[in-house]
SERO-29031 format. One record per residue: x, y, z of N, C-alpha, C, O in turn; residue in one letter. Coordinates in Angstrom, 3 decimals. Example, Ala and Ser with C-alpha at 12.3 -4.5 7.8 and 13.67 -1.06 7.14 Angstrom:
// residues 2
{atom {13.190,-5.690,7.800},{12.300,-4.500,7.800},{13.200,-3.300,7.800},{14.236,-3.319,8.465},'a'},
{atom {12.850,-2.250,7.080},{13.670,-1.060,7.140},{12.900,0.030,7.870},{13.409,1.138,8.039},'s'},
//
This chain:
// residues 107
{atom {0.506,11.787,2.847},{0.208,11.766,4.265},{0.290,10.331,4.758},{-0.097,9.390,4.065},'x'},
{atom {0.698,10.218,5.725},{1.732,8.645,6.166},{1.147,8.658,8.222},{1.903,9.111,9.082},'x'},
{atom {0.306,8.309,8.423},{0.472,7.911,9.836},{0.406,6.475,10.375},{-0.519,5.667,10.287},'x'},
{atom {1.879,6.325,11.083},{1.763,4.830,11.107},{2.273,4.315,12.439},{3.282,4.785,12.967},'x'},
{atom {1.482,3.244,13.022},{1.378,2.914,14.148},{1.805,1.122,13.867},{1.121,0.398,13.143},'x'},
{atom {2.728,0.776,14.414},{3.493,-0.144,14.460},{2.717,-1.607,15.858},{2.125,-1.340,16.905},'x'},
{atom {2.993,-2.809,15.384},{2.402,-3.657,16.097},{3.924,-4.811,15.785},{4.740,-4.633,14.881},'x'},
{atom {3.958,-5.954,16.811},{5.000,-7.192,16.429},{4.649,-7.503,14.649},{5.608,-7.899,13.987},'x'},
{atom {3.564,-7.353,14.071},{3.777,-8.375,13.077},{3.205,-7.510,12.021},{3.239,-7.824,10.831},'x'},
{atom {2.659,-6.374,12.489},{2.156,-5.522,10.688},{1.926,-3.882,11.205},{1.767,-3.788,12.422},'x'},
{atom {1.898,-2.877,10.610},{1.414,-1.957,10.514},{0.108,-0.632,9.519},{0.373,-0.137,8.424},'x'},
{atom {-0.644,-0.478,9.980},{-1.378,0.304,9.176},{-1.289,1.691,8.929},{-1.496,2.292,9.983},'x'},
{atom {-1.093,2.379,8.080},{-1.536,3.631,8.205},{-2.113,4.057,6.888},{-1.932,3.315,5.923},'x'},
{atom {-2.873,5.310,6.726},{-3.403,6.327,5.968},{-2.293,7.137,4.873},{-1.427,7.973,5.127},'x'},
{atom {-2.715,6.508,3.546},{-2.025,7.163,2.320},{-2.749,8.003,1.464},{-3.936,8.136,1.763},'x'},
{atom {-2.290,8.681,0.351},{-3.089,9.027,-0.477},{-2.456,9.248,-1.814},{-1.286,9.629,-1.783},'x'},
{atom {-2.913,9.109,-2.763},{-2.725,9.679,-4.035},{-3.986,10.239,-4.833},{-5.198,10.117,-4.654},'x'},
{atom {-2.957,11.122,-6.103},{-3.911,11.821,-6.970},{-4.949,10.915,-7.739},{-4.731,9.966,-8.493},'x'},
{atom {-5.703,11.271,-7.482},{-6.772,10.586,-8.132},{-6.521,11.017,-10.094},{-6.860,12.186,-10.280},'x'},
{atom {-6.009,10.283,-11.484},{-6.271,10.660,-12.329},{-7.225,10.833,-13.160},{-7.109,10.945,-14.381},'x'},
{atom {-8.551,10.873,-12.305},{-9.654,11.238,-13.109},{-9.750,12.613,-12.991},{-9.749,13.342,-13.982},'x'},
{atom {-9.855,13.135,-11.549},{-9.882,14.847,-11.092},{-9.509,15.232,-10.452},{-10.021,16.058,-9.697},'x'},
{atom {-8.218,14.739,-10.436},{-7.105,15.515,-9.832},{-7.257,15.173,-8.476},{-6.298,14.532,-8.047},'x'},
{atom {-8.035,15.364,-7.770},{-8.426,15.389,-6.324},{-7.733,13.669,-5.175},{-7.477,12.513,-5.513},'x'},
{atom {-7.692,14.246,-4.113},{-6.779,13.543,-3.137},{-7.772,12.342,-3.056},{-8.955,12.645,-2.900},'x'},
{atom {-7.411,10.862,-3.151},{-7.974,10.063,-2.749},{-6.982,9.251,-1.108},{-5.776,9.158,-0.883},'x'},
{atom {-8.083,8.859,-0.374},{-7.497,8.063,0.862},{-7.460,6.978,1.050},{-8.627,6.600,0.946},'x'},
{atom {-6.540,5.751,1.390},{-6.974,4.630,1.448},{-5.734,4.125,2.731},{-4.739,4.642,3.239},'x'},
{atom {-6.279,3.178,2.828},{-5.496,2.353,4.340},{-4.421,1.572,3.513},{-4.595,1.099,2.390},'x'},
{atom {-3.498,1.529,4.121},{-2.215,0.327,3.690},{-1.904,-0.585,4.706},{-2.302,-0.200,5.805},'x'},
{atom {-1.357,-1.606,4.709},{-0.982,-2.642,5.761},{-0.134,-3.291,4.944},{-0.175,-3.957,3.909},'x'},
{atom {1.013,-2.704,6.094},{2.352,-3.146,5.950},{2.654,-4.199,6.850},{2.687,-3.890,8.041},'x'},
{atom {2.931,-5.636,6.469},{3.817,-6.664,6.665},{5.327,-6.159,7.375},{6.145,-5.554,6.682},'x'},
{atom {5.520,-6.387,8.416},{7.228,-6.568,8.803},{8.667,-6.577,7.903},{9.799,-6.128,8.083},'x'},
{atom {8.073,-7.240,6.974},{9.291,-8.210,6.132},{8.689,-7.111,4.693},{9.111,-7.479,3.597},'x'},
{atom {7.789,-5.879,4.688},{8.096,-4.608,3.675},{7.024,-5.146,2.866},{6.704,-4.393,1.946},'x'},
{atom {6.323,-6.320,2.946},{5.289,-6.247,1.885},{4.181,-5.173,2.341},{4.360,-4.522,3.370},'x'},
{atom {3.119,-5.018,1.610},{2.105,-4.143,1.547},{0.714,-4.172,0.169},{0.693,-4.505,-1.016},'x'},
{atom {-0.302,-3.625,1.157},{-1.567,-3.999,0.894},{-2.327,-3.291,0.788},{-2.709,-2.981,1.916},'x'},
{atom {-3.102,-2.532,-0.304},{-3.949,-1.414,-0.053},{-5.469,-1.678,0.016},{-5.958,-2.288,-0.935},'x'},
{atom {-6.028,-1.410,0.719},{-7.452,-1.910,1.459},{-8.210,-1.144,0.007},{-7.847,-0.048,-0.420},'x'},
{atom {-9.327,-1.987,-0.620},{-9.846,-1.743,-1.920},{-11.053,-0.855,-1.449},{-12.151,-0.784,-2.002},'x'},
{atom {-10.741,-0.356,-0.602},{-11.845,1.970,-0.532},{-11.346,2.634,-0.390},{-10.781,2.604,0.704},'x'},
{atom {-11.108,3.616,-1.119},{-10.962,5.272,-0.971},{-11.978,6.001,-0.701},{-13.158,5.722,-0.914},'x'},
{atom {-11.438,7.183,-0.107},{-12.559,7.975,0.234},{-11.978,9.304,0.142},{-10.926,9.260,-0.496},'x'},
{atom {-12.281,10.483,0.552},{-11.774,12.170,0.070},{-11.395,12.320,1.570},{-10.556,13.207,1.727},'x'},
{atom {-11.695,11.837,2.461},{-11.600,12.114,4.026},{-10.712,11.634,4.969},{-11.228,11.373,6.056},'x'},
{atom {-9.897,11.503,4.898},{-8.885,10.879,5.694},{-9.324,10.336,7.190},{-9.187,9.165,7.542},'x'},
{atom {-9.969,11.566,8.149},{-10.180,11.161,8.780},{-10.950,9.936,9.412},{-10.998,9.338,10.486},'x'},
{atom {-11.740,9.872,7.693},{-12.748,8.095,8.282},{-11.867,6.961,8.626},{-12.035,6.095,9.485},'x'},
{atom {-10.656,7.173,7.586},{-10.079,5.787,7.769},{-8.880,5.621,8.833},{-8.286,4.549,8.942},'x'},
{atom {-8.527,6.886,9.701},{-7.688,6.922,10.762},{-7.996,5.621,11.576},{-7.167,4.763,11.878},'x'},
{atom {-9.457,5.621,11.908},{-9.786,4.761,13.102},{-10.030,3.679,12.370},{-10.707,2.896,13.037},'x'},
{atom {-9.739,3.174,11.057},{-10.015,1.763,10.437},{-8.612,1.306,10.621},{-8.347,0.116,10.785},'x'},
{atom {-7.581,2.380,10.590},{-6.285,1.886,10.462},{-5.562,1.482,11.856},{-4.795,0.574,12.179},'x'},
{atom {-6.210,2.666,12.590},{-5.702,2.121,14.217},{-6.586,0.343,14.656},{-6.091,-0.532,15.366},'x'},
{atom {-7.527,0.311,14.172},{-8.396,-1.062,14.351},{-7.623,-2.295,13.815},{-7.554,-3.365,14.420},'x'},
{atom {-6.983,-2.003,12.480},{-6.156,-3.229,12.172},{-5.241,-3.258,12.869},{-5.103,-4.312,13.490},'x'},
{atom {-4.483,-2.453,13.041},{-3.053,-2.086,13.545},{-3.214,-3.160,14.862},{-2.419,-4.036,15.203},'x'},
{atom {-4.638,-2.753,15.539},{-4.481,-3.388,16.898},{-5.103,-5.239,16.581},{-5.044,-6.082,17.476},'x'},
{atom {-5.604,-5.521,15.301},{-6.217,-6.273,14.941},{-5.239,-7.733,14.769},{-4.130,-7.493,14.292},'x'},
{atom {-5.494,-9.118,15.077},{-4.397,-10.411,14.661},{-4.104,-10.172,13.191},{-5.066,-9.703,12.581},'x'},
{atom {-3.135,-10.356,12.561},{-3.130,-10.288,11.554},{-3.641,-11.710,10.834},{-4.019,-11.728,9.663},'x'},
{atom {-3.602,-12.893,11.681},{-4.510,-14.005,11.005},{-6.040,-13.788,10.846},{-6.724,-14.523,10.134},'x'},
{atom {-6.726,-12.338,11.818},{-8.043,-12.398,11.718},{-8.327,-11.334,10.361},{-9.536,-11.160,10.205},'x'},
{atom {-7.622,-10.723,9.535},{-7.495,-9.965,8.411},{-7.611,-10.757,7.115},{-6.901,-11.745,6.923},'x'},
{atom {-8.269,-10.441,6.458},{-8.967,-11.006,5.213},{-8.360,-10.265,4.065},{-8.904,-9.494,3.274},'x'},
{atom {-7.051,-10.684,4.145},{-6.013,-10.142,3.079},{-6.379,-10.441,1.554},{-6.250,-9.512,0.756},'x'},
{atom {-6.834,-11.704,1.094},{-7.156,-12.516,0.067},{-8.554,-11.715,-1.088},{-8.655,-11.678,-2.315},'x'},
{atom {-9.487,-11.145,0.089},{-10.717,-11.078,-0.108},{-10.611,-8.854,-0.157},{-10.735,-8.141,-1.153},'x'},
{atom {-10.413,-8.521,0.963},{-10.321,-7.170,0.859},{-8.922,-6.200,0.290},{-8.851,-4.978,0.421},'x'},
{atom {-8.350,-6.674,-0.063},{-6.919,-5.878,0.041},{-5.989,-6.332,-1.612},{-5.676,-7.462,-1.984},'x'},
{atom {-5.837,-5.508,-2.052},{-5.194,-5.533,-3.333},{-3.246,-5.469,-2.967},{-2.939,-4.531,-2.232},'x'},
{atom {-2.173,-6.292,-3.391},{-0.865,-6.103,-3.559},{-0.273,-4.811,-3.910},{-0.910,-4.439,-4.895},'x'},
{atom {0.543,-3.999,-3.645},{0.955,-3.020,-3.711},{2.763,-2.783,-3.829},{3.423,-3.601,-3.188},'x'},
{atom {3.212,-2.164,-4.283},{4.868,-1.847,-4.022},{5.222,-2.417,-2.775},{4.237,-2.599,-2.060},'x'},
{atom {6.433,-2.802,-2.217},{6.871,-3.076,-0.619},{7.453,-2.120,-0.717},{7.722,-1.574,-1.787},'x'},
{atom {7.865,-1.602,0.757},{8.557,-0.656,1.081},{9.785,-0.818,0.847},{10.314,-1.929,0.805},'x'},
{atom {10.328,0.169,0.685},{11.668,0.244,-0.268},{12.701,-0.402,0.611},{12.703,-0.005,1.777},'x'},
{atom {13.518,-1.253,0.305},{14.819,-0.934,1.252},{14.414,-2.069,1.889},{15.400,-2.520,2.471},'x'},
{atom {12.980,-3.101,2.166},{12.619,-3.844,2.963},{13.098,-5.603,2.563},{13.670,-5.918,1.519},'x'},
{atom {12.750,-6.452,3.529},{13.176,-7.811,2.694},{12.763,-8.088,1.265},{13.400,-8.233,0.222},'x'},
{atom {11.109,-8.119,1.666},{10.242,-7.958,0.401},{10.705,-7.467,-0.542},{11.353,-8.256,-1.230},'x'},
{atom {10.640,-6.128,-1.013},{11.658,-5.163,-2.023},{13.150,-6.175,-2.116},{13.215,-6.587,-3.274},'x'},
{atom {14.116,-6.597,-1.446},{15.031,-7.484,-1.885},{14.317,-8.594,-2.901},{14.444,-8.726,-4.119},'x'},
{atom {13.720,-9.153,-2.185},{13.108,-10.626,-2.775},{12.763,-10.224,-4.076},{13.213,-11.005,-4.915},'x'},
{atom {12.026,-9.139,-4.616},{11.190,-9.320,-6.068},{12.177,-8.041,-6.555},{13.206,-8.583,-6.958},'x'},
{atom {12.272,-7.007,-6.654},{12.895,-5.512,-7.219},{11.692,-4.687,-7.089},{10.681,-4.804,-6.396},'x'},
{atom {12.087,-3.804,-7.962},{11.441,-2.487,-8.399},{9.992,-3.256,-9.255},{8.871,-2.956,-8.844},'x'},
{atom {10.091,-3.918,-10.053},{9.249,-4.176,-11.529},{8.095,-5.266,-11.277},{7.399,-5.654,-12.216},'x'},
{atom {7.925,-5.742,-9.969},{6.691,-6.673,-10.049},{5.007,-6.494,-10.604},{4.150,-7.116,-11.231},'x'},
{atom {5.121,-5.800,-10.224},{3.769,-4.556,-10.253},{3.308,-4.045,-11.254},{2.120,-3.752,-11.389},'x'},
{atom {4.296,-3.853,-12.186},{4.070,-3.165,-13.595},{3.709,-3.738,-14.725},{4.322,-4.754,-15.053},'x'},
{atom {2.816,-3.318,-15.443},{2.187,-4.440,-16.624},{3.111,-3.705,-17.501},{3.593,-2.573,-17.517},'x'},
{atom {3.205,-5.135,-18.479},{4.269,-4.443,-19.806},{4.173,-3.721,-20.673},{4.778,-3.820,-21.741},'x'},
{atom {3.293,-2.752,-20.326},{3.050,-1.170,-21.298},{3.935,-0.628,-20.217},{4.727,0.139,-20.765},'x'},
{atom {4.185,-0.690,-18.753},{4.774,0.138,-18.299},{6.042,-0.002,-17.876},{6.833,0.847,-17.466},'x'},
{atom {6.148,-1.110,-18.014},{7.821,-1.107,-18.146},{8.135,-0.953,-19.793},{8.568,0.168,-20.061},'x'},
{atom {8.065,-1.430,-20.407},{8.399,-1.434,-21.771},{8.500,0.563,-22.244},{9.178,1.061,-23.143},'x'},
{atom {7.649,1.219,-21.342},{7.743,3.065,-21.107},{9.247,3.051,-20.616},{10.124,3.585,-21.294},'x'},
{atom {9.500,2.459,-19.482},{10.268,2.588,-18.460},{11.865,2.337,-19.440},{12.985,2.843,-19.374},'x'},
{atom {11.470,1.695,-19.977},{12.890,1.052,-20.951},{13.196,2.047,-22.000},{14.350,2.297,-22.349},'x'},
{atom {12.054,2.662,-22.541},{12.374,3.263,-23.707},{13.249,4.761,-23.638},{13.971,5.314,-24.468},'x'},
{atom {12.727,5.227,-21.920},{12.724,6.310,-21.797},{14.194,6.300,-21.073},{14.791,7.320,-20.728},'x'},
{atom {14.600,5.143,-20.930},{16.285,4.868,-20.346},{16.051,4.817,-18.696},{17.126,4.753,-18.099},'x'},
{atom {14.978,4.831,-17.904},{14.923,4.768,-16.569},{15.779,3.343,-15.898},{16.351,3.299,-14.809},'x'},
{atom {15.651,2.186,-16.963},{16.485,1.167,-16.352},{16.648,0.481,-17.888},{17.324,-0.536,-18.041},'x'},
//
């Protein structure tokens, strides 16, 4: 689930993945950079709807007044974006998981 509301210099919206402890949907905010980087805000929650209005708040928020350093963990860039040019596919991955990635012939 992807809702995303666009500003000159970043965008936020509402993601989710499987949680691998129990299966169950976790929610968290992303903030996307222009130039495809991205940031996942360090809370989840089961509710999507809490963090709609956290995401419309950044969205409308300076992005110099955002405390990227302190709240927000690095994440994949969006595919296809500058970011994604600049580094590849493999920044992200500790070397148990690429070293998977190799064995299994994915690259």
């Amino acid at each position: 689930m992807e809702t995303k509301q666009k500003t000159a210099t970043h965008t936020a919206f509402v993601r989710s993945d499987v949680n691998n402890h129990n299966g169950a949907l976790d929610y968290y905010v992303v903030l996307e950079l222009m130039t495809g980087r991205r940031y996942a805000l360090q809370t989840t929650v089961n509710c999507p709807e809490r963090l709609k209005k956290a995401a419309q708040t950044i969205t409308e928020t300076k992005l110099s007044e955002i405390n990227i350093e302190e709240h927000w963990s690095e994440i994949d860039p969006a595919y296809g974006s500058q970011r994604h040019a600049e580094i590849g596919d493999f920044h992200l991955m500790d070397e148990e998981e690429f070293n998977y990635g190799r064995e299994q012939g994915y690259w």
